[in-house]
C-alpha positions in Angstrom: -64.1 63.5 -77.7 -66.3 61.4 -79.2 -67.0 59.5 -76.1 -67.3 63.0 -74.0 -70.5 64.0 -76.3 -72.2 60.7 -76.4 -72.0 60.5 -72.2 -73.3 64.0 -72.2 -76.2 63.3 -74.7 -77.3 60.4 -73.0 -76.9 62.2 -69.6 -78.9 64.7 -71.0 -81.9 63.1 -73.0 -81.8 60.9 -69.8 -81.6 63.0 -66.7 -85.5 62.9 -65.7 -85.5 59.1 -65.9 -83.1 58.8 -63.0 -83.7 57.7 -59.7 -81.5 57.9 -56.6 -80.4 54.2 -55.4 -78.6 53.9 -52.6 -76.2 57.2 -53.9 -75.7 55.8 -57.2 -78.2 56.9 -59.9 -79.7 54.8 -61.7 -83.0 54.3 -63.8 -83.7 50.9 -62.4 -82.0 48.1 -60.4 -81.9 44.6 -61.1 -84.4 43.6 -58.8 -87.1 46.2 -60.5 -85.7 44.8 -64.0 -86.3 41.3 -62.5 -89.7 42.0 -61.3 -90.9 43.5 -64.8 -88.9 40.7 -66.7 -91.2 38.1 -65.2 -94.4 39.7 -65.2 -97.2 38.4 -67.3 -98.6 41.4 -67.8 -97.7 42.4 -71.6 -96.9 46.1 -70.8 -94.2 44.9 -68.3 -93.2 42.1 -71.0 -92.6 44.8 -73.5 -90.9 47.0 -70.8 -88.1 44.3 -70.4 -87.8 43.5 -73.8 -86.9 47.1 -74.8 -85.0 47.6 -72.3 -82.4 44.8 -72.8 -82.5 45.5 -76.4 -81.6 49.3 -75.3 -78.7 48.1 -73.0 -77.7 45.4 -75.7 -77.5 48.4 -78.3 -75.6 50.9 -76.0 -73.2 48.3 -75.1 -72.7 47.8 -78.7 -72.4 51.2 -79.3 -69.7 51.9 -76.2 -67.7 48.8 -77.5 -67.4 50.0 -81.4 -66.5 53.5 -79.5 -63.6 51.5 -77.5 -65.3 52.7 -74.0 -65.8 49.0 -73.1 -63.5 46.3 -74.5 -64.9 44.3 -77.4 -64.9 41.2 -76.4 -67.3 42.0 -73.2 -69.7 39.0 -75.0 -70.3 38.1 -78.0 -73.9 37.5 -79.1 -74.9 35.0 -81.8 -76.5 36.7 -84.8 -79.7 35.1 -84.8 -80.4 36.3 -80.9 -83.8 37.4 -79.8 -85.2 39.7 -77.8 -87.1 36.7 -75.9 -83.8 34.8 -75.0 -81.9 37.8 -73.4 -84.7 38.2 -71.1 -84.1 34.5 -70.6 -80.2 34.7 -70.0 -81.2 38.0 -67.5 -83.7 36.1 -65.5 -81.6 33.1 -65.3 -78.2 35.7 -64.1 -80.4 37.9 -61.8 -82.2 34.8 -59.9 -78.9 33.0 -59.7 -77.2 36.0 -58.1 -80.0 37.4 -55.7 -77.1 39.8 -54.0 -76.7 42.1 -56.8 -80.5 42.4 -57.3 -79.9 46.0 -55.5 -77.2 47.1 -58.4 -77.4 48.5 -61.5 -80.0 46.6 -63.4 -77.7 47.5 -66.9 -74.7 46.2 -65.1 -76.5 43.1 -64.6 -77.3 42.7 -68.4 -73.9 43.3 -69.2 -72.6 40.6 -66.7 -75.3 37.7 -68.0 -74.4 38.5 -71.5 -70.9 37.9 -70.3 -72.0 34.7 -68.4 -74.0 33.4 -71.4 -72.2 34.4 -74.6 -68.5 34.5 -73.4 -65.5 35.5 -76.6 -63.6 32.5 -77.1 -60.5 33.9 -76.2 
């Protein structure tokens, strides 16, 4: 149930923000989220930081509810803000075919690539 509100909520509080891509919505793709990571202007800068640090948190959040499996990644504690966008822009311009996907997908999958669970 728990997992039923928190999908509605952030459909809700979310629902202006999205953008038809190709008939899947989405807020941004990876090739927008690529294109504001490496900008030099400080507006776009701090448009990428927050918005890894808001995937990184609602991944966190999904994986404490049990929607996505705990050991997706496994960050070190003294991560920054700086080195995700990093570890992004290093996943996104290694893998120029996804840049038309999700662009929070494509966090997810560098922070697998990067920080992997020793299993």
């Amino acid at each position: 149930m728990k997992k039923l509100i928190a999908a509605i909520m952030v459909t809700l509080a979310s629902g202006e923000l999205f953008a038809e891509n190709g008939g899947v919505y989405s807020f941004l793709t990876a090739g927008q989220l690529l294109q504001v990571c490496e900008s030099s202007e400080p507006f776009q800068y701090g448009s990428c930081l927050n918005y890894l640090a808001g995937t990184v948190d609602t991944l966190n959040m999904l994986m404490d509810m049990g929607a996505v499996t705990d050991d997706a990644y496994c960050l070190p504690s003294n991560i920054t803000q700086t080195q995700l966008r990093f570890v992004t822009i290093k996943h996104l311009k290694n893998n120029p075919e996804l840049l038309n996907h999700i662009a929070a997908d494509q966090v997810a999958m560098a922070l697998d690539e990067a920080f992997p669970c020793n299993k």
